[in-house]
C-alpha positions as a Markdown table, in Angstrom:
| # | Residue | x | y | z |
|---|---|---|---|---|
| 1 | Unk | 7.8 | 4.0 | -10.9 |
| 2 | Unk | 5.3 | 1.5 | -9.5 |
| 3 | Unk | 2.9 | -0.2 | -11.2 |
| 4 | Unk | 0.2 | 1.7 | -8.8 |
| 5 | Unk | 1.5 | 5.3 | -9.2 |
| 6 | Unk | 1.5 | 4.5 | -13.2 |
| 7 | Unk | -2.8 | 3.0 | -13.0 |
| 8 | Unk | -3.1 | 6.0 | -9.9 |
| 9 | Unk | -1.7 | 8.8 | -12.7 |
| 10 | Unk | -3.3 | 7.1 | -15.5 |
| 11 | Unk | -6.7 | 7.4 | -14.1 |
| 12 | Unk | -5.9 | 11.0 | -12.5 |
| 13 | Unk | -5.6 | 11.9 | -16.0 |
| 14 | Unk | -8.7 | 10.3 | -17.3 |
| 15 | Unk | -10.5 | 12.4 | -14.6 |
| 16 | Unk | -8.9 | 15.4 | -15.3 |
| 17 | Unk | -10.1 | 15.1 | -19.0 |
| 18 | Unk | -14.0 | 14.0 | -18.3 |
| 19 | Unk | -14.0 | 16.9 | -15.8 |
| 20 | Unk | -13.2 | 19.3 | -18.3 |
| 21 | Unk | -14.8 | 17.7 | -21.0 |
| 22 | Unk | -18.1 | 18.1 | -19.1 |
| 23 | Unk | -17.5 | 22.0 | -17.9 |
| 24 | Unk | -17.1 | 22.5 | -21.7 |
| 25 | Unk | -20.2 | 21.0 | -22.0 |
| 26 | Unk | -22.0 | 23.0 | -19.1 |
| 27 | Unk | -20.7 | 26.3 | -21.2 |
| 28 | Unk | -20.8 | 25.1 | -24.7 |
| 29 | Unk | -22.9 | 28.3 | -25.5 |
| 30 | Unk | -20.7 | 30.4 | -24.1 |
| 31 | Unk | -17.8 | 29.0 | -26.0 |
| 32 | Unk | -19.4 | 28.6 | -29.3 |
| 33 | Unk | -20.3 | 32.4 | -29.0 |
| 34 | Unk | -17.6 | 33.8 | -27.8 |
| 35 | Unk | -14.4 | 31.5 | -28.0 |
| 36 | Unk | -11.8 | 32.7 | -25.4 |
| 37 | Unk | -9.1 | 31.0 | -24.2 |
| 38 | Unk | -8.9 | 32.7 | -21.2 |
| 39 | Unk | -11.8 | 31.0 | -20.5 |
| 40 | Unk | -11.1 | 27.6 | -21.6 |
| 41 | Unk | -7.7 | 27.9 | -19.3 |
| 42 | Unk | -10.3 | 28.5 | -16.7 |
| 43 | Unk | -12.0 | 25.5 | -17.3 |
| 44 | Unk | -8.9 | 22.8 | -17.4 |
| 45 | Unk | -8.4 | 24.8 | -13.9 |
| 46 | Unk | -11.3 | 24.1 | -12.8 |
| 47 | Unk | -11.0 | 20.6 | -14.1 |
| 48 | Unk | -7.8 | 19.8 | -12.7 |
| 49 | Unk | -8.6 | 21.5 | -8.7 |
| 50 | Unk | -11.2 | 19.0 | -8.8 |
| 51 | Unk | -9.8 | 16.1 | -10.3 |
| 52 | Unk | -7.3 | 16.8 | -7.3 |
| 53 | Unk | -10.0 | 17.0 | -4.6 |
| 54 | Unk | -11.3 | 13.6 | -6.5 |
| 55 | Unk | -8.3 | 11.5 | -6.5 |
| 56 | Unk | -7.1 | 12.5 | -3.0 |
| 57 | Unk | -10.5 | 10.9 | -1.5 |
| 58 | Unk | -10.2 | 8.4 | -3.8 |
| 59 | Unk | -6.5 | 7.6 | -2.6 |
| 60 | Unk | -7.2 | 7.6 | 0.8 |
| 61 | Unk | -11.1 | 5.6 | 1.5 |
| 62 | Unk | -12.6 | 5.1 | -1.7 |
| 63 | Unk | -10.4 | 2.8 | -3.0 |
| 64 | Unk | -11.4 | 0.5 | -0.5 |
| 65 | Unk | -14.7 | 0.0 | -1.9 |
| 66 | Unk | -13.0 | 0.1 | -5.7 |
| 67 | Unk | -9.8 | -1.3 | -5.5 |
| 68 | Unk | -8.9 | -1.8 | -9.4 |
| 69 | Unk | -7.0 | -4.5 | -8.1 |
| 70 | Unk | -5.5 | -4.0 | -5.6 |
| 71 | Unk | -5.8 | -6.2 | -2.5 |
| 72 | Unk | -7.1 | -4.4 | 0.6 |
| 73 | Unk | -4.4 | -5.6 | 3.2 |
| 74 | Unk | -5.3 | -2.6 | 5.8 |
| 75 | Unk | -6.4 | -5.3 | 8.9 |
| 76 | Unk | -4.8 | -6.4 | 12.0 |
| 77 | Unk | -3.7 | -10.1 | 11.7 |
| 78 | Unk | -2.7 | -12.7 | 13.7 |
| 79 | Unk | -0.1 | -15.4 | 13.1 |
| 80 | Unk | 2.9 | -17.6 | 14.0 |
| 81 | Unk | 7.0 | -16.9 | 13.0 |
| 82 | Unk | 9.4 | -19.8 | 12.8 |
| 83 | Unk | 13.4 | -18.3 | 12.8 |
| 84 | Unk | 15.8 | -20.7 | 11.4 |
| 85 | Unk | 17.6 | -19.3 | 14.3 |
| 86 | Unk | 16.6 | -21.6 | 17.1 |
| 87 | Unk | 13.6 | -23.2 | 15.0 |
| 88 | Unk | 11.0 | -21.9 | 17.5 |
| 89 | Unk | 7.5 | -21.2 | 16.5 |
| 90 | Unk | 6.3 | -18.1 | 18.0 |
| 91 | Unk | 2.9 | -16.0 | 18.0 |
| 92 | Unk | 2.8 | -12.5 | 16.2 |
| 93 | Unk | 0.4 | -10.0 | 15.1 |
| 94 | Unk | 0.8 | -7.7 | 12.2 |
| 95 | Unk | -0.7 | -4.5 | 11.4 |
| 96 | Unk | -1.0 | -3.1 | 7.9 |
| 97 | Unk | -1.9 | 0.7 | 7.3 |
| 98 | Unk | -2.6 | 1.2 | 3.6 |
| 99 | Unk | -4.3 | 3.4 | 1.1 |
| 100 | Unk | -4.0 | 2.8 | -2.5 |
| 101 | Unk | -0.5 | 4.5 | -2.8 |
| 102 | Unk | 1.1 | 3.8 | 0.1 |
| 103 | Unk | 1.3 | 0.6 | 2.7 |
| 104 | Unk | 3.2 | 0.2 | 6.5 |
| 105 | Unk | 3.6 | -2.6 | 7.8 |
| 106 | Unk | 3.9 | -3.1 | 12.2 |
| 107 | Unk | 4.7 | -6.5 | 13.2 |
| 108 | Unk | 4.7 | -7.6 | 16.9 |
| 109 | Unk | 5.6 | -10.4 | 18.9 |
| 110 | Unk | 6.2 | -11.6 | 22.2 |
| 111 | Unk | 10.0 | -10.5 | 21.6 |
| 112 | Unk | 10.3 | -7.7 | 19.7 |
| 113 | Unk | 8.8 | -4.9 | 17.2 |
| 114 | Unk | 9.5 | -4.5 | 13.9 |
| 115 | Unk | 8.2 | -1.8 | 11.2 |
| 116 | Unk | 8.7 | -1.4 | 7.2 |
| 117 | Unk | 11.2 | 1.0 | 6.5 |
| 118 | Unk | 9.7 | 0.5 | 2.9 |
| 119 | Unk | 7.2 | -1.7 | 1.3 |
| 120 | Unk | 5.4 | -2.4 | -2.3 |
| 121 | Unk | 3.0 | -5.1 | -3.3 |
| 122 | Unk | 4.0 | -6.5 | -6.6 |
| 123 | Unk | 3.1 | -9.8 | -9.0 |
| 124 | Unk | 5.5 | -11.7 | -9.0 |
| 125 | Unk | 5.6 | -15.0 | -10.8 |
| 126 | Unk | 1.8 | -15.0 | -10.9 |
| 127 | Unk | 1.4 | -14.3 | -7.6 |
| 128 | Unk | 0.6 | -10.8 | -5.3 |
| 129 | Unk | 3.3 | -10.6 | -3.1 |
| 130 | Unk | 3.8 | -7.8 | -0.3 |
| 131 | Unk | 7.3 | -7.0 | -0.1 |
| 132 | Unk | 8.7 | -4.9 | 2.6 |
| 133 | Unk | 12.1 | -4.0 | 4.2 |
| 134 | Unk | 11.7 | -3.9 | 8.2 |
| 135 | Unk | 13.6 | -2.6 | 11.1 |
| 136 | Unk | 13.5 | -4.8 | 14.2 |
| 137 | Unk | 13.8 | -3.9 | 17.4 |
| 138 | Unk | 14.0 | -6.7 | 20.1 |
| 139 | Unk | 12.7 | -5.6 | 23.9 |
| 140 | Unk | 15.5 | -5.2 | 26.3 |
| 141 | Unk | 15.5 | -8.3 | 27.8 |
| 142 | Unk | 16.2 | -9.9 | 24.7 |
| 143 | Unk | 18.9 | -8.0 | 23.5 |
| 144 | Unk | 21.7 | -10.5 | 24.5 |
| 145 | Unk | 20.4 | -12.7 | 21.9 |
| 146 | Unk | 18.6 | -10.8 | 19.6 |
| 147 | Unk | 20.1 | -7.6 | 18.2 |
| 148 | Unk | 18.1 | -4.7 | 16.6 |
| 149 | Unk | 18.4 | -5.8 | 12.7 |
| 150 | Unk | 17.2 | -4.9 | 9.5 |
| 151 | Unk | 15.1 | -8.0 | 7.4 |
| 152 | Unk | 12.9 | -8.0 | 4.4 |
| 153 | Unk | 9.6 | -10.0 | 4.3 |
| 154 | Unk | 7.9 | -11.2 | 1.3 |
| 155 | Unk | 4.4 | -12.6 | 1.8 |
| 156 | Unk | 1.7 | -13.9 | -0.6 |
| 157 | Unk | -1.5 | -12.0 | -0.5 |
| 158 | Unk | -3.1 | -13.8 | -3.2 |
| 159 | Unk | -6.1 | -14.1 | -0.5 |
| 160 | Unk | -5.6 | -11.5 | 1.9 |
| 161 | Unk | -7.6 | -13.4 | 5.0 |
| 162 | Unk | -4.7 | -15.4 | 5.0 |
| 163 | Unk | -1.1 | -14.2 | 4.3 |
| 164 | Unk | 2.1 | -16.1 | 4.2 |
| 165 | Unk | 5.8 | -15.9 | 3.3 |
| 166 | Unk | 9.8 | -15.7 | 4.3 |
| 167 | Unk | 11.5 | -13.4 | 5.7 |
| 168 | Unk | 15.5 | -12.8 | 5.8 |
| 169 | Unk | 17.8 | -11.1 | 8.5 |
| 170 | Unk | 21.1 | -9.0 | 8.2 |
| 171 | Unk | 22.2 | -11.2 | 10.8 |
| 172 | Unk | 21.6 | -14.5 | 8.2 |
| 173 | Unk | 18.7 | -16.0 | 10.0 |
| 174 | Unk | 15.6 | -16.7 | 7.8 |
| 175 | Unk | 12.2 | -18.2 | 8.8 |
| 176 | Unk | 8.4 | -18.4 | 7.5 |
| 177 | Unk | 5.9 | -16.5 | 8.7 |
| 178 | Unk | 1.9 | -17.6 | 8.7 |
| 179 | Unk | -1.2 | -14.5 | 9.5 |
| 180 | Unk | -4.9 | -14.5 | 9.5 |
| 181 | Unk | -7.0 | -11.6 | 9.3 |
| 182 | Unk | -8.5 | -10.6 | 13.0 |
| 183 | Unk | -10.9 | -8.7 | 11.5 |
């Protein structure tokens, strides 16, 4: 389990609690006079419909604005690859969809199109790095020299204006890659 789904459930559950806590209090009269736990199941469903509704939003804008950590990645950069291949420095753009779960990552360049198959951001040795698995597919023209492949990327997104970081092929090439948020 990820460090993010274990803080994401952690706080879910710190919701959930509050929420009921403060319906108990709303109908603290009710309870004192007549104790049911029919109606105190009630409550914790009450409590935890909400907490859903709470957490979902949160998941998917809010944590924007409150990240608890987490780096907010979801821009469209620009950058430069260099493949140990033929040692060639060419421009790319990369496109990272995220909410506070999940994160894709779409990488283009003048060559070919790649997209995570998978992807986590991690600390690693101090550091925030976005790791992700990729499937590439080069454009047609290409394909004589540049096979569709699988790679994995691992960038530094200690300061997530600027991103940097290696990435390796199946077919044993490796290079560094260099982006800059666009906006």
């Amino acid at each position: 389990m990820s460090e993010q789904f274990k803080r994401f459930s952690q706080i879910t559950v710190w919701v959930t609690l509050i929420l009921f806590a403060i319906r108990c209090f709303l109908s603290w009269q009710e309870i004192i006079v007549e104790i049911s736990l029919y109606e105190l199941y009630g409550y914790a469903g009450e409590a935890i419909a909400l907490s859903a509704v709470v957490m979902a939003i949160y998941e998917k804008w809010v944590w924007r604005i409150i990240p608890l950590g987490t780096p907010v990645l979801k821009k469209h950069y620009s950058g430069t690859l260099k493949s140990s291949y033929d040692g060639v420095e060419r421009s790319a753009t990369l496109d990272i969809q995220q909410t506070f779960l999940s994160i894709h990552v779409i990488m283009k360049s003048g060559e070919s199109r790649s997209g995570s198959v998978s992807a986590s951001l991690d600390d690693i040795s101090g550091e925030t790095q976005l790791t992700y698995c990729y499937l590439n597919e080069p454009i047609t023209e290409f394909r004589d020299r540049s096979e569709i492949h699988y790679g994995t990327a691992m960038l530094c997104v200690n300061d997530p204006q600027n991103i940097s970081g290696k990435y390796y092929t199946d077919r044993c090439t490796r290079g560094d890659m260099m982006f800059t948020a666009c906006r």
